[in-house]
C-alpha positions as protocol buffer text, in pm:
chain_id: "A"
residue {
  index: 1
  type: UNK
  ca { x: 0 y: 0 z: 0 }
}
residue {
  index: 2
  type: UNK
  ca { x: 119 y: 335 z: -108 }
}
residue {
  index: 3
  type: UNK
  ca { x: 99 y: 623 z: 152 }
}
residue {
  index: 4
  type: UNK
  ca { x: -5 y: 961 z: 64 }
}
residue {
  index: 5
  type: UNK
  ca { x: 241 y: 1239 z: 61 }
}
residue {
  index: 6
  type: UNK
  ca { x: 344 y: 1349 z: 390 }
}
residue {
  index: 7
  type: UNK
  ca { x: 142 y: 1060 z: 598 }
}
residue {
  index: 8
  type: UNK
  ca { x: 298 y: 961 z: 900 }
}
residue {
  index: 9
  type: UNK
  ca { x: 493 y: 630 z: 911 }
}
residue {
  index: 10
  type: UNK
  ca { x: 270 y: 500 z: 1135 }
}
residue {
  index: 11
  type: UNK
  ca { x: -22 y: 512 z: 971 }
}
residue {
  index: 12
  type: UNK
  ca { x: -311 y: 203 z: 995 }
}
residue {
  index: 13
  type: UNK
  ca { x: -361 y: -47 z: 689 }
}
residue {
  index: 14
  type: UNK
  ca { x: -711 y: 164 z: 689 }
}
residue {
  index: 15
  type: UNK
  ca { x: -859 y: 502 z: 636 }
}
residue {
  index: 16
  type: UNK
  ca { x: -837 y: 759 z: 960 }
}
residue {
  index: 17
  type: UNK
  ca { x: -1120 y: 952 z: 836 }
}
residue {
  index: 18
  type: UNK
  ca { x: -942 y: 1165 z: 1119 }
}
residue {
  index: 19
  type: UNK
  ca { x: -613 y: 1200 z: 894 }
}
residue {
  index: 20
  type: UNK
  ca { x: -729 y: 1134 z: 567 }
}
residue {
  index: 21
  type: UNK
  ca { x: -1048 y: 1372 z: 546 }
}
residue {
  index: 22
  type: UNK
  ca { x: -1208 y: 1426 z: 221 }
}
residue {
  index: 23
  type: UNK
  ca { x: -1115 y: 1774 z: 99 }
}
residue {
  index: 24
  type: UNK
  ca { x: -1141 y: 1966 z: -246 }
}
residue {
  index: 25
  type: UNK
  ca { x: -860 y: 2164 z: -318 }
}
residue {
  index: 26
  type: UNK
  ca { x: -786 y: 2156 z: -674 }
}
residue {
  index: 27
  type: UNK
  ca { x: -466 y: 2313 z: -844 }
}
residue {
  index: 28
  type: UNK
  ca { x: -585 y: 2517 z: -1103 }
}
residue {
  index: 29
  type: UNK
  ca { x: -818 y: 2842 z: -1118 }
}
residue {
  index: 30
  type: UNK
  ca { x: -1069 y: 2964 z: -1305 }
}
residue {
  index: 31
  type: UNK
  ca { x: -1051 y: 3327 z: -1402 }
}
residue {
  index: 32
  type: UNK
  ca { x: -1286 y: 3477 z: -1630 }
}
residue {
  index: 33
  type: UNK
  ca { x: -1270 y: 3792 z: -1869 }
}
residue {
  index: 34
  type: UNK
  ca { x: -1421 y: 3966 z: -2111 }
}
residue {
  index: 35
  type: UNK
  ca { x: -1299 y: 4152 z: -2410 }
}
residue {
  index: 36
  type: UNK
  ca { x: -1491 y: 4437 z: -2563 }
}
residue {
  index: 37
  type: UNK
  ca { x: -1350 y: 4704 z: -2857 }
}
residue {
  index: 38
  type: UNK
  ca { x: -1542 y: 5031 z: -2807 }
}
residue {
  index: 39
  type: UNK
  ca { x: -1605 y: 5160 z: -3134 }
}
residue {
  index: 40
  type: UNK
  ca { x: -1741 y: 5510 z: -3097 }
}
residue {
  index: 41
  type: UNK
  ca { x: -1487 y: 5721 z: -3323 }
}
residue {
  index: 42
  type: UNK
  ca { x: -1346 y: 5873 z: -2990 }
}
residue {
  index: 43
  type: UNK
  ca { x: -955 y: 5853 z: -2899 }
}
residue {
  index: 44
  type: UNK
  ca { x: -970 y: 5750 z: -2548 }
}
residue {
  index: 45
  type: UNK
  ca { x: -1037 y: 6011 z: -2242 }
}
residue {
  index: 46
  type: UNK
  ca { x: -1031 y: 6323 z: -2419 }
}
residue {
  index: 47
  type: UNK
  ca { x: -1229 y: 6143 z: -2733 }
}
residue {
  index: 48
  type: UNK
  ca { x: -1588 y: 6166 z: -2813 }
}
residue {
  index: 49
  type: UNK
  ca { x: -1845 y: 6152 z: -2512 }
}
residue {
  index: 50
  type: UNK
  ca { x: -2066 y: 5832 z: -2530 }
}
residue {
  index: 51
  type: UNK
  ca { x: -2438 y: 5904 z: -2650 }
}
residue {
  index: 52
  type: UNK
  ca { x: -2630 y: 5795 z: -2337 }
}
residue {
  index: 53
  type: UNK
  ca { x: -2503 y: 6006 z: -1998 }
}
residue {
  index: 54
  type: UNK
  ca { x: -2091 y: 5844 z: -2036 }
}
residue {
  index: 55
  type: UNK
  ca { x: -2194 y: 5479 z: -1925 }
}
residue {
  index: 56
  type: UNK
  ca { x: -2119 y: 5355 z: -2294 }
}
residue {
  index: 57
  type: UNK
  ca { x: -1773 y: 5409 z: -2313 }
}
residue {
  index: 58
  type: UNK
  ca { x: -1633 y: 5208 z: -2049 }
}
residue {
  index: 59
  type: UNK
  ca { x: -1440 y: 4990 z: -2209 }
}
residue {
  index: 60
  type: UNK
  ca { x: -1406 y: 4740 z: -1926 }
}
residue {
  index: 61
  type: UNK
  ca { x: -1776 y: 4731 z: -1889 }
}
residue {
  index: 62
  type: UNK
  ca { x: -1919 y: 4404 z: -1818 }
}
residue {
  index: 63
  type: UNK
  ca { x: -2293 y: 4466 z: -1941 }
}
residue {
  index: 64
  type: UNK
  ca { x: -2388 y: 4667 z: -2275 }
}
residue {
  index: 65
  type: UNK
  ca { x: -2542 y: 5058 z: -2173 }
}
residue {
  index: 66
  type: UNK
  ca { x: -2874 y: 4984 z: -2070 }
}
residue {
  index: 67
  type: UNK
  ca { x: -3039 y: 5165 z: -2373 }
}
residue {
  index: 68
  type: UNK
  ca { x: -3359 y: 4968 z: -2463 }
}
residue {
  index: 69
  type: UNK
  ca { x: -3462 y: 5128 z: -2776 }
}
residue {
  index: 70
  type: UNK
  ca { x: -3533 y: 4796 z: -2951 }
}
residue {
  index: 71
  type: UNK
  ca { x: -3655 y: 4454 z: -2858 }
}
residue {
  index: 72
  type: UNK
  ca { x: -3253 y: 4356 z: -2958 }
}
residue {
  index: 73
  type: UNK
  ca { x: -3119 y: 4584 z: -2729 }
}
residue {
  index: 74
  type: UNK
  ca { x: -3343 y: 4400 z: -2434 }
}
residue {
  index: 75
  type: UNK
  ca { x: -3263 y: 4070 z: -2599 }
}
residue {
  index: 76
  type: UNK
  ca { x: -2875 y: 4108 z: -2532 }
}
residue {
  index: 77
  type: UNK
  ca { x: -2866 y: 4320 z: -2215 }
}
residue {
  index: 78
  type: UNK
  ca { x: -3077 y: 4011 z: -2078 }
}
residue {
  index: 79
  type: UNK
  ca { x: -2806 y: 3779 z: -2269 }
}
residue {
  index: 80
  type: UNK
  ca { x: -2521 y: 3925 z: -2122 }
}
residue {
  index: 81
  type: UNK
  ca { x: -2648 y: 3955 z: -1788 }
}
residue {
  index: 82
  type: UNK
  ca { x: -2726 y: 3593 z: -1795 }
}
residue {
  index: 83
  type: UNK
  ca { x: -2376 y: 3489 z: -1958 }
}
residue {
  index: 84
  type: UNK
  ca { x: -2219 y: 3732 z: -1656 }
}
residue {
  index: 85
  type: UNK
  ca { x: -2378 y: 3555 z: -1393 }
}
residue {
  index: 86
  type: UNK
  ca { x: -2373 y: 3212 z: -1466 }
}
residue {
  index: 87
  type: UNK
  ca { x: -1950 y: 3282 z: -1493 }
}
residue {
  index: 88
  type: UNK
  ca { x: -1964 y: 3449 z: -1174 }
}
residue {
  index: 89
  type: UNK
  ca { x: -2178 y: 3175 z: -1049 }
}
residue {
  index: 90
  type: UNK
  ca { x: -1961 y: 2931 z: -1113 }
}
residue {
  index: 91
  type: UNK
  ca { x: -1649 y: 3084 z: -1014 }
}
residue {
  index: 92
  type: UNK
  ca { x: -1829 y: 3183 z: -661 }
}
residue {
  index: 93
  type: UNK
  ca { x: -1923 y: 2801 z: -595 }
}
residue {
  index: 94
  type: UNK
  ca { x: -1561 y: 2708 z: -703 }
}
residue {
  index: 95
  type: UNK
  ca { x: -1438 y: 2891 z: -441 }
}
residue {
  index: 96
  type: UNK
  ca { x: -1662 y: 2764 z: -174 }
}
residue {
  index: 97
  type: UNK
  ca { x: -1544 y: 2449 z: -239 }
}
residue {
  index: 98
  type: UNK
  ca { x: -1172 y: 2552 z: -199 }
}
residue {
  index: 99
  type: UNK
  ca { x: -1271 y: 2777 z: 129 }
}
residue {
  index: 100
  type: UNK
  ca { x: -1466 y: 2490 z: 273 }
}
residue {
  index: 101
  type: UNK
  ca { x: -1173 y: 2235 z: 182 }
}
residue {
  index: 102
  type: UNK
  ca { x: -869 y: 2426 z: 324 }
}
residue {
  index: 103
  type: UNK
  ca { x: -1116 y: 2519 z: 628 }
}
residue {
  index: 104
  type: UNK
  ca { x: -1153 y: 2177 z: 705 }
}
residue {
  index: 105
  type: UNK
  ca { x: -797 y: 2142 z: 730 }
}
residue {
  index: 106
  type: UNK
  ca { x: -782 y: 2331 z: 1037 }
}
residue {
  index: 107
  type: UNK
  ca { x: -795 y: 2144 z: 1355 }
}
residue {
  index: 108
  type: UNK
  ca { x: -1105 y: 2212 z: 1599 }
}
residue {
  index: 109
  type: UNK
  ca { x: -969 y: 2406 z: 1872 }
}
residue {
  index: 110
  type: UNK
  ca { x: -1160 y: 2167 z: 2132 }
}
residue {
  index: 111
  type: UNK
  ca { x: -1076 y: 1822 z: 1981 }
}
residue {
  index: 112
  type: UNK
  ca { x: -1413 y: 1779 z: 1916 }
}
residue {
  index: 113
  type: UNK
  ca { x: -1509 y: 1526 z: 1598 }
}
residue {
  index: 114
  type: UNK
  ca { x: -1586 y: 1677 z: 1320 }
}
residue {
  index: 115
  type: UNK
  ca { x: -1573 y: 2004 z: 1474 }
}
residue {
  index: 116
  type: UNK
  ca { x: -1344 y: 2129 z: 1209 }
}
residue {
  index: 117
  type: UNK
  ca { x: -1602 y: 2016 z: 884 }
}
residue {
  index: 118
  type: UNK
  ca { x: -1850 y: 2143 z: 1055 }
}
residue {
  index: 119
  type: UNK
  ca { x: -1713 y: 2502 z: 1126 }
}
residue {
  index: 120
  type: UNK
  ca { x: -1555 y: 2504 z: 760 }
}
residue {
  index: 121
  type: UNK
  ca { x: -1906 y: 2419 z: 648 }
}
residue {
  index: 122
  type: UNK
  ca { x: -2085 y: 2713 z: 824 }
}
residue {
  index: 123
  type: UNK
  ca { x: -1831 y: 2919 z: 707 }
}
residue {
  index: 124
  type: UNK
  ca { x: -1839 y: 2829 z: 303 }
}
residue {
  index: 125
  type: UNK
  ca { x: -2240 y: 2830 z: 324 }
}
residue {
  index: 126
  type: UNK
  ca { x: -2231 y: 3185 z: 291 }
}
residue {
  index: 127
  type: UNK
  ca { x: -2033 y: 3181 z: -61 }
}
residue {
  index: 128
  type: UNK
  ca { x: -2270 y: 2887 z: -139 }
}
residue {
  index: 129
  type: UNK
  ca { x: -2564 y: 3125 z: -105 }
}
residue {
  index: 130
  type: UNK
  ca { x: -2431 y: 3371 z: -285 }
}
residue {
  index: 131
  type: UNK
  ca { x: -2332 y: 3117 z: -595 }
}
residue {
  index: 132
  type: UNK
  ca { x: -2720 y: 3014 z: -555 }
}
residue {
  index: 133
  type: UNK
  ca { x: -2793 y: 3390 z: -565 }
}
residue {
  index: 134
  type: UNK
  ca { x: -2566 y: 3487 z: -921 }
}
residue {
  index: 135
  type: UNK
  ca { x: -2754 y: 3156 z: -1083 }
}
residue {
  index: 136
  type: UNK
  ca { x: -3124 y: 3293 z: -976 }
}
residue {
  index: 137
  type: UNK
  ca { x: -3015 y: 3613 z: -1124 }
}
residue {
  index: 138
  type: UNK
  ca { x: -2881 y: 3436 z: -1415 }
}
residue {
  index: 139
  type: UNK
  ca { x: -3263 y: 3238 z: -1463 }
}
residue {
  index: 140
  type: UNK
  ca { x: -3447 y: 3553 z: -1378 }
}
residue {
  index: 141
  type: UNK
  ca { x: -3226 y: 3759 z: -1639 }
}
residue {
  index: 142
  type: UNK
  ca { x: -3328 y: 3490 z: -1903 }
}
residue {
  index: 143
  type: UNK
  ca { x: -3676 y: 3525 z: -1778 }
}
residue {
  index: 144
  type: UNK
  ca { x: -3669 y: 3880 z: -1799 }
}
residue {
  index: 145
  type: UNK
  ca { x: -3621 y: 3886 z: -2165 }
}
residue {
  index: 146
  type: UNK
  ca { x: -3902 y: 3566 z: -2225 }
}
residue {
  index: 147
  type: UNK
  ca { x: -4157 y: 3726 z: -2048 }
}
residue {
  index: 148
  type: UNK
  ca { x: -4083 y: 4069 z: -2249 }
}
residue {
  index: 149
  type: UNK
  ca { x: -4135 y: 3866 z: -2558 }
}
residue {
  index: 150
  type: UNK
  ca { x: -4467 y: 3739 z: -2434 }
}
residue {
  index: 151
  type: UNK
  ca { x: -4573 y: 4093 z: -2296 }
}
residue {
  index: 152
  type: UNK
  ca { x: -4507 y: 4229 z: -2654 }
}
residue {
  index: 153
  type: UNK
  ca { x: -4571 y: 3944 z: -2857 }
}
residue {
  index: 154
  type: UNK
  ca { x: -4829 y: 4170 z: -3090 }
}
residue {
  index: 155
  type: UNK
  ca { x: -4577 y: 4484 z: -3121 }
}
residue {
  index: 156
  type: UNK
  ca { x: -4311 y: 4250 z: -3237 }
}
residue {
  index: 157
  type: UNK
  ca { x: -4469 y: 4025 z: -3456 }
}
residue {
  index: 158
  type: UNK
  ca { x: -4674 y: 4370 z: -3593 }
}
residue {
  index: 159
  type: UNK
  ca { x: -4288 y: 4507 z: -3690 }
}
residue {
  index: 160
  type: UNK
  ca { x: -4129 y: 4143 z: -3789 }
}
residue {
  index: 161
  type: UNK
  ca { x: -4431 y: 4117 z: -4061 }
}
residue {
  index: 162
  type: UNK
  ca { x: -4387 y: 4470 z: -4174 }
}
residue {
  index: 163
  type: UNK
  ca { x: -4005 y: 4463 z: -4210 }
}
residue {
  index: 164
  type: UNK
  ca { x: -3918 y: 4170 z: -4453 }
}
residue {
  index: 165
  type: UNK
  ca { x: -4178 y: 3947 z: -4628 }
}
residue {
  index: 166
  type: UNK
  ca { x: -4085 y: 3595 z: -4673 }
}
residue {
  index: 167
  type: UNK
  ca { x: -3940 y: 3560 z: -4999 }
}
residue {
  index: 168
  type: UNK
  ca { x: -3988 y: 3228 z: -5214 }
}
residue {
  index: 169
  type: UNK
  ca { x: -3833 y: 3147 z: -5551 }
}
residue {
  index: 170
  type: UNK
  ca { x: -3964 y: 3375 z: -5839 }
}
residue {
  index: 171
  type: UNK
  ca { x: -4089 y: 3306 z: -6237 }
}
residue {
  index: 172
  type: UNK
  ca { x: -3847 y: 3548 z: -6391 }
}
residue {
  index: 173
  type: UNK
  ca { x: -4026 y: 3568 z: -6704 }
}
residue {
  index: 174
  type: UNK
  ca { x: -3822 y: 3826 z: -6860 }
}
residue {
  index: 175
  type: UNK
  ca { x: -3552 y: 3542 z: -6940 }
}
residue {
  index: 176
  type: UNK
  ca { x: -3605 y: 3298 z: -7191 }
}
């Protein structure tokens, strides 16, 4: 039987759950970013001023300006917000895991068993509800934007039907 890394010599032919806890502590991180060009004809700072009160032209913004002039501008506000969130909510239970696993590391100052899991626990349940919290807003961003489609079903469809009609193949007669 192999030992683990830094297991004392002495170790039993089984399992101390005592020793050997279960932890998650995994060597990597996840970092996310996002990359936006801002396009508005101005050269930096002393450029052009953005069209809607200066919130456009932050180009380390992580949501478009919140200028709904068009059912596409809700359709990817909603989008992004729900693309932002579910990141964030998965980088936010990632790091409960981590918090709750190194926690657990940490002897319970009274000896008591499983004093140390359970404090780690309590601790990490916070980040755990706020992970839950970023993938609510995440549904309720995708929500947003069905329920605006259903609220404005006849507006929409009254433009869609307006704007293009469906074009099928045509009889050019003119060539013979």
């Amino acid at each position: 039987m192999t030992m683990p890394t830094g297991a004392p010599s002495s170790a039993k032919s089984t399992n101390d759950s005592a020793k050997f806890g279960a932890s998650f502590a995994p060597a990597f991180t996840v970092n996310l970013s996002q990359n936006k060009t801002n396009n508005n004809g101005g050269g930096g700072r002393g450029g052009s001023v953005p069209a809607q009160g200066g919130r456009g032209g932050h180009p380390d913004a992580l949501l478009p300006p919140p200028e709904f002039t068009s059912p596409s501008d809700v359709r990817n506000y909603c989008n992004a917000l729900r693309a932002l969130m579910v990141g964030i909510s998965f980088e936010v239970a990632m790091g409960a895991e981590i918090l709750k696993g190194v926690l657990a590391t940490v002897p319970d100052p009274e000896g008591r068993i499983g004093g140390s899991k359970a404090r780690a626990w309590r601790v990490s349940r916070k980040l755990t509800k706020a992970a839950d919290s970023a993938a609510a807003a995440a549904k309720n961003a995708a929500a947003t934007y069905a329920k605006f489609q259903q609220e404005y079903e006849e507006e929409i469809n009254r433009v869609k039907h307006r704007a293009r009609k469906p074009q099928g193949p045509r009889m050019d007669w003119a060539r013979q």
